[in-house]
C-alpha positions, 0 to 999 in steps of 0.5 A: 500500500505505501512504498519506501519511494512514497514515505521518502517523497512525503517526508522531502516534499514536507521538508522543503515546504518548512524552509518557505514557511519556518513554522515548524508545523510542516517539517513536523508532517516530514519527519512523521513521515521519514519515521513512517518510511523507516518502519517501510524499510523495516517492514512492517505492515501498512497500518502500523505505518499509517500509525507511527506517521500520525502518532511521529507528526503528533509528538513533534507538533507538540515538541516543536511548538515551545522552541518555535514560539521562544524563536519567533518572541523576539521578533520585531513587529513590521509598522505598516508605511503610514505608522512610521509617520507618527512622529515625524514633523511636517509643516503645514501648507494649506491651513487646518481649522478645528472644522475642517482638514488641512494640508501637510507636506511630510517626507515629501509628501502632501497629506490632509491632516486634521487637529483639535486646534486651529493651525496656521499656514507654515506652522511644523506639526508632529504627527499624533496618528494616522486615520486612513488617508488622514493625519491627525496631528498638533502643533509642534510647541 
C-alpha cells in the first residue's frame, strides 16, 4: 500500500515546504513521515505505518511548538508605511481649522491632516496618528 519511494517523497516534499514557511508545523508532517518510511524499510505492515506517521507528526507538533514560539518572541513587529509617520514633523501648507482638514507636506509628501486646534499656514506639526488617508496631528510647541 505505501512504498519506501512514497514515505521518502512525503517526508522531502514536507521538508522543503518548512524552509518557505519556518513554522515548524510542516517539517513536523516530514519527519512523521521519514519515521513512517523507516518502519517501510523495516517492514512492517501498512497500518502500523499509517500509525507511527500520525502518532511521529503528533509528538513533534507538540515538541516543536515551545522552541518555535521562544524563536519567533523576539521578533520585531513590521509598522505598516503610514505608522512610521507618527512622529515625524511636517509643516503645514494649506491651513487646518478645528472644522475642517488641512494640508501637510511630510517626507515629501502632501497629506490632509486634521487637529483639535486651529493651525496656521507654515506652522511644523508632529504627527499624533494616522486615520486612513488622514493625519491627525498638533502643533509642534
Amino acid at each position: 500500500m505505501f512504498s519506501l519511494e512514497f514515505w521518502l517523497t512525503i517526508a522531502v516534499l514536507f521538508i522543503l515546504g518548512e524552509l518557505l514557511t519556518n513554522t515548524f508545523f510542516l517539517l513536523s508532517i516530514g519527519i512523521g513521515a521519514g519515521f513512517a518510511g523507516l518502519a517501510n524499510y523495516l517492514n512492517f505492515d501498512p497500518t502500523s505505518q499509517l500509525l507511527i506517521f500520525i502518532i511521529v507528526t503528533i509528538i513533534a507538533i507538540i515538541a516543536s511548538r515551545p522552541l518555535a514560539n521562544r524563536l519567533t518572541k523576539n521578533s520585531p513587529s513590521k509598522k505598516s508605511n503610514s505608522d512610521r509617520l507618527i512622529g515625524k514633523e511636517g509643516i503645514v501648507i494649506e491651513e487646518i481649522k478645528k472644522d475642517s482638514p488641512g494640508t501637510v507636506k511630510l517626507v515629501g509628501d502632501t497629506w490632509k491632516a486634521i487637529a483639535n486646534e486651529n493651525i496656521p499656514l507654515e506652522s511644523i506639526v508632529m504627527v499624533e496618528k494616522v486615520d486612513g488617508v488622514k493625519l491627525i496631528v498638533k502643533k509642534k510647541e
